[in-house]
C-alpha positions in Angstrom: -21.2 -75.1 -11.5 -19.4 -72.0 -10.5 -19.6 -70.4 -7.3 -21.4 -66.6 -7.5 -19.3 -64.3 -5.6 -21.6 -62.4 -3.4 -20.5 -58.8 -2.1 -21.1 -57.6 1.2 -23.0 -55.0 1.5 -20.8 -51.9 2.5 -21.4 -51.5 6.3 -22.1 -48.0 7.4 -20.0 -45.8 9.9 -20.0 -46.2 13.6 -19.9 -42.2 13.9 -20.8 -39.3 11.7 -23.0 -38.1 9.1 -24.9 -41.4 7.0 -26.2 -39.7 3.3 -29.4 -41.3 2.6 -29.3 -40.6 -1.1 -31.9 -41.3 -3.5 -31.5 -40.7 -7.0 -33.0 -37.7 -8.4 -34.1 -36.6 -12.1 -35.0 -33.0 -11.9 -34.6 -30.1 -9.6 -31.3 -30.5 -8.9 -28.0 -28.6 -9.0 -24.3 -29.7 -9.6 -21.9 -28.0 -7.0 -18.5 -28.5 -6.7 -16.6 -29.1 -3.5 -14.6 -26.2 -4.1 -17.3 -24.2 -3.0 -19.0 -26.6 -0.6 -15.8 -27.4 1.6 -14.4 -24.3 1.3 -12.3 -23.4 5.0 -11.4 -19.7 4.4 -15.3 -18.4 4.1 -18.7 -17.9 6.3 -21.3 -20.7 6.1 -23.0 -17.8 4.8 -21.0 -17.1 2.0 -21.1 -20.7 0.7 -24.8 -21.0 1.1 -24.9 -18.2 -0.5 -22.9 -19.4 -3.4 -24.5 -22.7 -3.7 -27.7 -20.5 -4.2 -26.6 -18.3 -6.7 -25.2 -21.9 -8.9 -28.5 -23.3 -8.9 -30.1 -20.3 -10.4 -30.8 -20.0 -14.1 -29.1 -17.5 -15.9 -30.3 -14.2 -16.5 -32.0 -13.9 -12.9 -31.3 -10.9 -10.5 -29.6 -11.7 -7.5 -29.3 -7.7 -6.0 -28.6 -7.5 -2.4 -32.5 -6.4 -2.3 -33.9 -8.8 -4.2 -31.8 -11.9 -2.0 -33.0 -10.0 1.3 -36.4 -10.3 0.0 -36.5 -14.1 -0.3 -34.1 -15.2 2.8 -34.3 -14.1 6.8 -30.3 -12.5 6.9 -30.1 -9.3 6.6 -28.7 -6.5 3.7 -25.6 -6.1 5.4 -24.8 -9.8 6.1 -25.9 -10.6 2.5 -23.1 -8.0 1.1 -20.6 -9.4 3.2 -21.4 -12.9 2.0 -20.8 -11.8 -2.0 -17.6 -9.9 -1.1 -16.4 -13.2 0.1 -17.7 -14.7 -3.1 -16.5 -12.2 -4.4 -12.6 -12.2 -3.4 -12.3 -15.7 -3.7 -13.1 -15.8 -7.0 -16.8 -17.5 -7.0 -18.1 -14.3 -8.4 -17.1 -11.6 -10.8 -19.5 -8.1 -11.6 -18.6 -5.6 -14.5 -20.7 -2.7 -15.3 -21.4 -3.2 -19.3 -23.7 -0.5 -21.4 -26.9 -1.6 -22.8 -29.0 -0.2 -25.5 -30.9 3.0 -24.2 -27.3 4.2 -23.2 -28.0 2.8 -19.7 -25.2 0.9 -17.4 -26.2 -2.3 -16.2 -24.3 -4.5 -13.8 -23.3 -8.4 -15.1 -22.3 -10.9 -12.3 -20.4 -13.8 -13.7 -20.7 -16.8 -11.2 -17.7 -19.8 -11.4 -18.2 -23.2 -9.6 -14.1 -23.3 -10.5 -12.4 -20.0 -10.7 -8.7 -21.7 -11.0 -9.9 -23.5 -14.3 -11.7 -20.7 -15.6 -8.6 -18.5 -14.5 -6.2 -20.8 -16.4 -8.7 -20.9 -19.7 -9.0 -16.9 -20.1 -5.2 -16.7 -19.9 -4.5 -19.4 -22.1 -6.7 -17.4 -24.8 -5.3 -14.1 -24.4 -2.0 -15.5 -25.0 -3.2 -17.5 -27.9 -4.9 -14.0 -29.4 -1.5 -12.4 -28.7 0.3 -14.8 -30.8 -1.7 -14.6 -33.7 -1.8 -11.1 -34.0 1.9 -11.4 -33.7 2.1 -13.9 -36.7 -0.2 -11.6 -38.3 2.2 -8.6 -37.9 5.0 -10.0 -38.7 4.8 -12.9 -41.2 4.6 -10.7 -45.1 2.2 -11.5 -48.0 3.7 -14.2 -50.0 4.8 -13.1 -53.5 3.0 -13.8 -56.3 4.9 -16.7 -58.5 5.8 -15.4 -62.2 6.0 -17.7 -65.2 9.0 -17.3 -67.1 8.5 -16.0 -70.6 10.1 -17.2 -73.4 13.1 -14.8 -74.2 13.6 -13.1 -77.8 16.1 -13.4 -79.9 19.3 -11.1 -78.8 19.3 -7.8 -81.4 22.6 -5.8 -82.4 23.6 -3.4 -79.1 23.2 0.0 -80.1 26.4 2.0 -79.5 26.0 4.5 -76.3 25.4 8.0 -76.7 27.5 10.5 -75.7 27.7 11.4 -72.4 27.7 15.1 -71.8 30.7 16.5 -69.9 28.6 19.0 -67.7 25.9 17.1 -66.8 27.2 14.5 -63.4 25.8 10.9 -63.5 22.8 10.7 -61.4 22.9 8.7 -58.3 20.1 5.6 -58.1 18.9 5.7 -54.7 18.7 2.1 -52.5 15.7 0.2 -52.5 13.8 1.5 -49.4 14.1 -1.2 -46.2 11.1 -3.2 -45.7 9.9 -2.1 -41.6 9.0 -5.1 -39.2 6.0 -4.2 -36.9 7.2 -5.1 -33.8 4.9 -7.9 -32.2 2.9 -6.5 -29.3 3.8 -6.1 -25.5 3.7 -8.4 -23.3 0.0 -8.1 -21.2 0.5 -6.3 -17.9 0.2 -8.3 -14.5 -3.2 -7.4 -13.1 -3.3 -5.3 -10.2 -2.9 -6.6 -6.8 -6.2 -7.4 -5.1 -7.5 -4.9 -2.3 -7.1 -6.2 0.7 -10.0 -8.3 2.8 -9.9 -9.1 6.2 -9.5 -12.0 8.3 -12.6 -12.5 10.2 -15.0 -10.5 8.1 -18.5 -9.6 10.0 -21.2 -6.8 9.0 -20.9 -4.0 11.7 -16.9 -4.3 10.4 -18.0 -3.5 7.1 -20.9 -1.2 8.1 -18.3 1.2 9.8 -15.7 0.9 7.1 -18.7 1.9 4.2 -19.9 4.9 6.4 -15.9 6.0 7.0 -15.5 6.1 3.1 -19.5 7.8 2.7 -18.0 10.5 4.8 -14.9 11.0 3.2 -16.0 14.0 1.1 -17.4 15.9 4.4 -13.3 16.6 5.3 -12.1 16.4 1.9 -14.4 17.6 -0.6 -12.1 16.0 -3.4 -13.1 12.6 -1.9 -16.6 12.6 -3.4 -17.1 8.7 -4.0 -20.2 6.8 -5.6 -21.9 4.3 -4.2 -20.5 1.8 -6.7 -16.8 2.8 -5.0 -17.6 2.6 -1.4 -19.2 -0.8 -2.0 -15.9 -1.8 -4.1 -13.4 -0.3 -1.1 -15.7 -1.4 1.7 -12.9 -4.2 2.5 -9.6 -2.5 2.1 -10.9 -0.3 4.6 -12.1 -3.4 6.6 -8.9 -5.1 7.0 -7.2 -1.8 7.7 -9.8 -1.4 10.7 -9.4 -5.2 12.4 -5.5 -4.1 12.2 -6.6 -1.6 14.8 -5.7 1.3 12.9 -8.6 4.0 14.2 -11.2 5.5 11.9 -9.3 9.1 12.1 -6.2 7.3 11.2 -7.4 5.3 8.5 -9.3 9.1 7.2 -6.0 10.8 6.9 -3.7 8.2 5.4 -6.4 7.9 2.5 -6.5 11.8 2.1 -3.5 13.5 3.0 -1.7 15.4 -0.2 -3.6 14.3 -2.8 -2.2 14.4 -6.6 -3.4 18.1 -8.2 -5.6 17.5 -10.4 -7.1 14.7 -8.6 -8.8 13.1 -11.6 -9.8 9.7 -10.5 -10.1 9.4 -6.1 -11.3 6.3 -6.3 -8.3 4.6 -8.2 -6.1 6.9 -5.6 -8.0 5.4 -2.4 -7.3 1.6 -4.1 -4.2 2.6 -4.5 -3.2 4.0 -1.1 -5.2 0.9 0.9 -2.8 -1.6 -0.9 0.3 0.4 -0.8 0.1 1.4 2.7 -1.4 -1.5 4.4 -0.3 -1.6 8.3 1.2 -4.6 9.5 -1.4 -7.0 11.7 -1.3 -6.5 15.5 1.0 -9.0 17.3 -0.8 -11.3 19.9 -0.4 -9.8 23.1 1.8 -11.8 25.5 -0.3 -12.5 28.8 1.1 -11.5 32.1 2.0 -13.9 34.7 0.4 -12.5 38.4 2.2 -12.4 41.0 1.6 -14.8 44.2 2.9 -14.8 47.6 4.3 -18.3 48.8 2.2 -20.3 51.4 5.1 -21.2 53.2 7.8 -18.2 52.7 5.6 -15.5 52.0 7.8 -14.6 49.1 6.4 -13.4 46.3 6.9 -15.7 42.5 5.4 -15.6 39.4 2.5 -18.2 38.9 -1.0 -18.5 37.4 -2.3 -19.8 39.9 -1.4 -19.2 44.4 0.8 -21.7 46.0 4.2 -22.2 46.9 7.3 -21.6 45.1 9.4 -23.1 43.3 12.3 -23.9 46.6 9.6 -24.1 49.2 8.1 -27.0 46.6 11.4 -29.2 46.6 11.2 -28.6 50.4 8.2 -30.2 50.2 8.9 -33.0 48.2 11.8 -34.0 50.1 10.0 -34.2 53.0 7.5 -36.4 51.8 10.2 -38.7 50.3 10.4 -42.1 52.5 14.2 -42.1 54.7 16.8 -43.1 52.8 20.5 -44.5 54.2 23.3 -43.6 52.9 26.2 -46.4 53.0 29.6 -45.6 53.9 
């Protein structure tokens, strides 16, 4: 008989987290580890996110009705889907619905590069066929040749008269091409978001943007616009630009008319974004030596650097030197 191989049951780790799994059937949720594992957002915002995937679809998750169900707070919550929000876990468009009213869709991806990837490749597949469509002409119907008569006698040409000019036959007019249609335009750059996002950041960069219109009455922005440039003016803050600053760089000399401020303010935040702050370099104290009292550079008091080697020749054993 054959020997059964037997495998050895796989031993678990010394250290770290042990998953107890057990297999489930219902209530669950597929999440990828694109969202899970993300490094560049809050624990927040990925909680978040993995909340908002295991919802069903078609249920409200406002900034009220998500403070109404967990402890954090509105502000926190808003900062957590801006996150979502930049990194492309969540997309909201404002879309009219019957009545004539304007209602707000969210859109949430568990792979935004893929689902990137797929809406380009079909806009550039629409493009071409439209192209193809423009271009390409009807085909021509196909005649069937008919059977020719017998050739009769020419008749013998009239007389031209000498005062009447032969009349010019003008050219077949030139079939026009419709050109095929421009190339689609690079989307806009996205608004800046700062590094190490937290809510009284954002709190004083929304009530900066609410009080816009109180200096510049031209500035009058909805609430839908202060929430959507919340973070430019964010990262512009934890640059340490100061609130007054910031005010007048997003102001001063606007376009007459000023049709659209809110497109001008996205506008200005991207084009005129400061450079971070460089790290400050820290400052060596100065020290008097223990044994010179001459003052050197050191973190921390002792002797210097001469009075050291003093110090370690001396404690060296005595040496001889040969001839």
């Amino acid at each position: 008989m054959d020997t059964q191989q037997v495998s050895a049951p796989s031993r678990a780790p010394s250290a770290g987290v042990v998953h107890i799994n057990i297999r489930l059937t219902d209530g669950y949720s597929i999440i990828s580890n694109r969202l899970s594992q993300h490094r560049d957002m809050s624990l927040l915002a990925i909680g978040l996110g993995t909340h908002i995937q295991s919802l069903p679809a078609g249920r409200r998750i406002g900034v009220k009705a998500l403070a109404a169900i967990f402890p954090e707070s509105e502000a926190r919550i808003a900062a957590a889907l801006r996150e979502l929000e930049h990194h492309g876990f969540l997309r909201r468009t404002r879309e009219r619905v019957r009545g004539g009213r304007v209602a707000t869709r969210t859109e949430s991806y568990n792979h935004p590069e893929a689902a990137a990837r797929r809406a380009e490749a079909g806009a550039r597949a629409g493009a071409v066929a439209t192209s193809a469509r423009a271009i390409d002409p009807a085909p021509a119907p196909v005649r069937v040749p008919e059977r020719e008569p017998a050739p009769a006698p020419a008749p013998a040409p009239a007389p031209v008269p000498a005062s009447e000019p032969p009349v010019a036959r003008e050219p077949d007019p030139v079939p026009r091409l419709v050109p095929p249609p421009a190339a689609p335009k690079p989307p806009p750059p996205p608004l800046p978001f700062p590094r190490r996002p937290s809510a009284p950041l954002f709190d004083e960069a929304a009530r900066l943007l609410a009080g816009l219109q109180v200096s510049a009455p031209l500035f009058a922005l909805s609430e839908v616009d202060v929430e959507r440039l919340t973070p430019g003016v964010a990262a512009w803050l934890e640059r340490g630009v100061r609130p007054d600053a910031v005010r007048v760089a997003l102001t001063d000399d606007p376009p007459v008319p000023l049709r659209h401020p809110a497109k001008l303010l996205r506008h200005r935040l991207i084009a005129l974004l400061p450079p971070p702050v460089p790290a400050a370099v820290p400052v060596v104290p100065l020290q008097n030596c223990d044994d010179c009292d001459r003052a050197f550079r050191s973190p921390v008091p002792g002797c210097c650097g001469e009075c050291r080697d003093v110090r370690a020749y001396a404690d060296d054993e005595p040496c001889l030197l040969g001839a």
